[in-house]
N, CA, C and O atoms as CSV, one atom per row, in Angstrom:
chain,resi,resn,atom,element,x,y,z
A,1,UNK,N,N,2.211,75.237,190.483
A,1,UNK,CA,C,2.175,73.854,190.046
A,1,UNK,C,C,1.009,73.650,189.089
A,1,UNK,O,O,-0.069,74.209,188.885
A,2,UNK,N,N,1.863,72.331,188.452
A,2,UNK,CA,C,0.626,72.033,187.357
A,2,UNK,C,C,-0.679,72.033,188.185
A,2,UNK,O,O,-0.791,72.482,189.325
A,3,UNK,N,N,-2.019,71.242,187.155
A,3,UNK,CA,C,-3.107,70.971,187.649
A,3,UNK,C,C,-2.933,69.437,187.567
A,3,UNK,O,O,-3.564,69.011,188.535
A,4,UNK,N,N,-2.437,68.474,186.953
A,4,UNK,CA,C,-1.079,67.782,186.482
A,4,UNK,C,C,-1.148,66.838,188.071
A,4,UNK,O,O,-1.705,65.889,188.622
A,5,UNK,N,N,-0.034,68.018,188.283
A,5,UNK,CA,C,0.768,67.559,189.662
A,5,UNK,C,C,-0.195,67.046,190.931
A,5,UNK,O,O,-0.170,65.949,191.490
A,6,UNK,N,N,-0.975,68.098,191.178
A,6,UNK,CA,C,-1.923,67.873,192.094
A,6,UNK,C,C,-3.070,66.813,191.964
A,6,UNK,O,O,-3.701,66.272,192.872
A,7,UNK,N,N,-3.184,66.649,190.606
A,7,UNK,CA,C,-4.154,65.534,190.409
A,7,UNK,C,C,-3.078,64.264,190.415
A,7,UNK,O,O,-3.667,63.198,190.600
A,8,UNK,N,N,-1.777,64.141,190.271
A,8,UNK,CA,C,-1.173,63.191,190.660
A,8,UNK,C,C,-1.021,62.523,191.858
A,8,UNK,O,O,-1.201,61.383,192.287
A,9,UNK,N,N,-0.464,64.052,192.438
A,9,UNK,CA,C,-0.095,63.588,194.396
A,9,UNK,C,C,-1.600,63.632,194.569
A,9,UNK,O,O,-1.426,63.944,195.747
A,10,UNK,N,N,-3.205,63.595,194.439
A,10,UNK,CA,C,-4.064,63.346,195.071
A,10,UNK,C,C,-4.429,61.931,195.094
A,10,UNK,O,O,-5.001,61.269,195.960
A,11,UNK,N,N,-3.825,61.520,193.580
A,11,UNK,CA,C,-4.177,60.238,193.180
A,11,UNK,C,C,-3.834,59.166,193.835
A,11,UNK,O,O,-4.623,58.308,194.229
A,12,UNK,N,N,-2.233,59.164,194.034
A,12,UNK,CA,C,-1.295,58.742,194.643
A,12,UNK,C,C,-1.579,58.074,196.154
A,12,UNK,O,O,-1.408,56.930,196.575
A,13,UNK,N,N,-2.083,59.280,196.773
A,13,UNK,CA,C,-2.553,59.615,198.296
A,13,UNK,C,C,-3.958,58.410,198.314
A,13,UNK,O,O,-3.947,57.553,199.197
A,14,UNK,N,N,-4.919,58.434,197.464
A,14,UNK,CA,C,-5.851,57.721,197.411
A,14,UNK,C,C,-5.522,56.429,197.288
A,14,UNK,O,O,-6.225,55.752,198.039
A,15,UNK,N,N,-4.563,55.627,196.508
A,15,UNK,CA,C,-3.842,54.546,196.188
A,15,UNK,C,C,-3.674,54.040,197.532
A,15,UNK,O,O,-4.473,53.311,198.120
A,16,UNK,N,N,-2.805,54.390,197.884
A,16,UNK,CA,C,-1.871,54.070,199.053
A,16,UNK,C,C,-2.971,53.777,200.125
A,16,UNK,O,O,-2.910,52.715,200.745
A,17,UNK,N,N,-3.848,54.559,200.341
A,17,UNK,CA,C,-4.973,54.823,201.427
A,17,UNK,C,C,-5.905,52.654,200.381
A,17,UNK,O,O,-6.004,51.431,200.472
A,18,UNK,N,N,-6.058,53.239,200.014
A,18,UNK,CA,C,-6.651,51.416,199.129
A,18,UNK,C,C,-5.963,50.114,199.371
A,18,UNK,O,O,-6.385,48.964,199.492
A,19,UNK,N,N,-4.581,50.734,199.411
A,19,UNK,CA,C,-3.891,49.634,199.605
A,19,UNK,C,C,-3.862,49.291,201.054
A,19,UNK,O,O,-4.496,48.290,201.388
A,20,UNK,N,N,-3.278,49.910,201.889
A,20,UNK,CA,C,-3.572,50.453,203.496
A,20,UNK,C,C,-4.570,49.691,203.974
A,20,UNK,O,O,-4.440,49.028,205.003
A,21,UNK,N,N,-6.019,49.728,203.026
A,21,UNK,CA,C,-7.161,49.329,203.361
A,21,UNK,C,C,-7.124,47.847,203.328
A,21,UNK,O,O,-7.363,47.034,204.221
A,22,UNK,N,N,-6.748,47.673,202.013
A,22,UNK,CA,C,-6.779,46.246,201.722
A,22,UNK,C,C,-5.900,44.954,202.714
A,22,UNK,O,O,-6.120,43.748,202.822
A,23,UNK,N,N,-4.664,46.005,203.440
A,23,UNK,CA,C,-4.060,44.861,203.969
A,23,UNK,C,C,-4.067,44.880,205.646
A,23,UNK,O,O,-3.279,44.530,206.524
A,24,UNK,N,N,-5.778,45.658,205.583
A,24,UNK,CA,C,-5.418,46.030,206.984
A,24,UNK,C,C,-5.019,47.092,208.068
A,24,UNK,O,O,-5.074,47.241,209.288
A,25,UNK,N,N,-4.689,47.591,207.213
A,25,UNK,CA,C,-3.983,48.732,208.236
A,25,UNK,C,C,-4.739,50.139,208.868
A,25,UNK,O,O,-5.485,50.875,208.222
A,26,UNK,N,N,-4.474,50.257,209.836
A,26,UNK,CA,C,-5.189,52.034,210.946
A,26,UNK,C,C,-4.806,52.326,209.690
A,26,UNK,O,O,-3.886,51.851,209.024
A,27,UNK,N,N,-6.288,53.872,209.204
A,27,UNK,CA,C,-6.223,54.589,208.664
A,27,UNK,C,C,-6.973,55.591,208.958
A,27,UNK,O,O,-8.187,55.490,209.136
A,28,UNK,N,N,-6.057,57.087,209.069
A,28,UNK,CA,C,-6.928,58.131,210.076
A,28,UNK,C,C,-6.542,58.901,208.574
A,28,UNK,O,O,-5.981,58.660,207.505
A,29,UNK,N,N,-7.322,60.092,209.359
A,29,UNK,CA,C,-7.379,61.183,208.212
A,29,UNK,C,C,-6.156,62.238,208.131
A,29,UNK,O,O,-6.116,62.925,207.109
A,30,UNK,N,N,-5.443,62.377,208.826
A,30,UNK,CA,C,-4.335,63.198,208.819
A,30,UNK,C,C,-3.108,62.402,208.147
A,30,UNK,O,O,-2.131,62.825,207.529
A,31,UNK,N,N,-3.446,61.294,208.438
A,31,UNK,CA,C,-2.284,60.578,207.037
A,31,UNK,C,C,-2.429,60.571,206.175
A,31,UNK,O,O,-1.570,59.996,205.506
A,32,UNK,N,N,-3.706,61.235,205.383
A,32,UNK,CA,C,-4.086,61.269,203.929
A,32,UNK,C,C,-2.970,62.871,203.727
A,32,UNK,O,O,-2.042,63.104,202.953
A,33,UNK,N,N,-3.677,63.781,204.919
A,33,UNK,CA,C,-2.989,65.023,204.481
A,33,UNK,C,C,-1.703,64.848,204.737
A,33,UNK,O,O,-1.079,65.249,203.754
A,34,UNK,N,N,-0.767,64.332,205.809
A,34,UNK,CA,C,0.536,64.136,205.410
A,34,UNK,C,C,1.196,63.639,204.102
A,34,UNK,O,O,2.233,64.176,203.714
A,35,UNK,N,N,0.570,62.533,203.350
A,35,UNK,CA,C,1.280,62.591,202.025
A,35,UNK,C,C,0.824,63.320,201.277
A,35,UNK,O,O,1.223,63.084,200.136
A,36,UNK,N,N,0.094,64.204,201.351
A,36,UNK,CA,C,-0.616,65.283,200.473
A,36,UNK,C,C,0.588,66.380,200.485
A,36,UNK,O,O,1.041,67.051,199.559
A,37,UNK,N,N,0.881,66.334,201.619
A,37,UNK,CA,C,1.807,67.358,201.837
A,37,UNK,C,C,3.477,66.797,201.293
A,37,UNK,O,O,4.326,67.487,200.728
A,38,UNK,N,N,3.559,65.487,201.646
A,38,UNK,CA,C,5.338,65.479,201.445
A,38,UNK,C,C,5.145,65.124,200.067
A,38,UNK,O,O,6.216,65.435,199.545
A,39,UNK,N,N,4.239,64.553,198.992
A,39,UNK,CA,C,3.721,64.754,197.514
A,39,UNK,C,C,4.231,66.597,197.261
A,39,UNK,O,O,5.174,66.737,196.481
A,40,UNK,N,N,3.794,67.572,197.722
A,40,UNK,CA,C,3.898,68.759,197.573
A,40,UNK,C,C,5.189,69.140,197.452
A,40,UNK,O,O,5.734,69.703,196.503
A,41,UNK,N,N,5.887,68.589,199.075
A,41,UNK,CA,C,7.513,69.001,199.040
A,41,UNK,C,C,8.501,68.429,198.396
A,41,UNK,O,O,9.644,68.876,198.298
A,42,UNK,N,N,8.013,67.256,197.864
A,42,UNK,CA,C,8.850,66.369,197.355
A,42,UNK,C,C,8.476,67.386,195.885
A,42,UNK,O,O,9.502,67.606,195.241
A,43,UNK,N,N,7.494,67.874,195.417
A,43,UNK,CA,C,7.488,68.080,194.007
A,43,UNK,C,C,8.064,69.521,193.527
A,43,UNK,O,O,8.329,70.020,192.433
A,44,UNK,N,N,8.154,70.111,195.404
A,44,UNK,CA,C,8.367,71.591,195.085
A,44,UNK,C,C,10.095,71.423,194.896
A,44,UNK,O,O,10.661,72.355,194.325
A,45,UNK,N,N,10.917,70.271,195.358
A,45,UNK,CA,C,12.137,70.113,195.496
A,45,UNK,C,C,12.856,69.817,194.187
A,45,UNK,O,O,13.895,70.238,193.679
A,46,UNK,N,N,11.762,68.788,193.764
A,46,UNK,CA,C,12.036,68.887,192.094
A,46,UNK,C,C,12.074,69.815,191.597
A,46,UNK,O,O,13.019,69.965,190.823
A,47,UNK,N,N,11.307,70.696,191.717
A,47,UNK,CA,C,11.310,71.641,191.117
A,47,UNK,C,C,12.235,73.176,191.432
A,47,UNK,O,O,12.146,74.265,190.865
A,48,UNK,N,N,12.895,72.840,192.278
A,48,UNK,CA,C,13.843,73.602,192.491
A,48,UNK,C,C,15.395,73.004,191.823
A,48,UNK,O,O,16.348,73.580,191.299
A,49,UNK,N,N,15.185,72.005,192.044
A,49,UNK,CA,C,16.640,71.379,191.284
A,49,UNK,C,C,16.841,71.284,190.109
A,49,UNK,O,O,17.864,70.797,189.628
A,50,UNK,N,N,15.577,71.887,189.262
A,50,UNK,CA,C,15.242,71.557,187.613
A,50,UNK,C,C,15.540,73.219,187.268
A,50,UNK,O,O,15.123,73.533,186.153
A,51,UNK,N,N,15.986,73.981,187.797
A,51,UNK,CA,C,15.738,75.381,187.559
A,51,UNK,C,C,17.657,75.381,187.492
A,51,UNK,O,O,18.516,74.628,187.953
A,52,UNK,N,N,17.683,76.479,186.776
A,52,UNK,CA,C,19.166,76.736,186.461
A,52,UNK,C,C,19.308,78.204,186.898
A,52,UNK,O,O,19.066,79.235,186.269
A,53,UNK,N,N,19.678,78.053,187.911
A,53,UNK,CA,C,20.685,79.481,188.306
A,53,UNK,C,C,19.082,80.764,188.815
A,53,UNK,O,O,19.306,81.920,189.171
């Protein structure tokens, strides 16, 4: 993967965690790495479906 990608899904992960914050919500640390991770699978899936044969 790009360098791209990962600076995306990190970005992403941080967002969400801000927003989370802002309205309140439990925020532990293993939910940062869970979307770290489905950011990953979700991008590795793309990237399998973008490939031809």
């Amino acid at each position: 993967m790009q360098v791209g990608v990962w600076v995306g899904i990190l970005l992403s992960a941080i967002v969400s965690f801000i927003v989370g914050d802002y309205y309140g919500q439990p925020l532990h640390w293993y939910l940062f790495i869970l979307l770290v991770f489905i950011g990953v699978f979700i991008n590795t899936i793309i990237l399998i479906l973008k490939t031809r044969e």
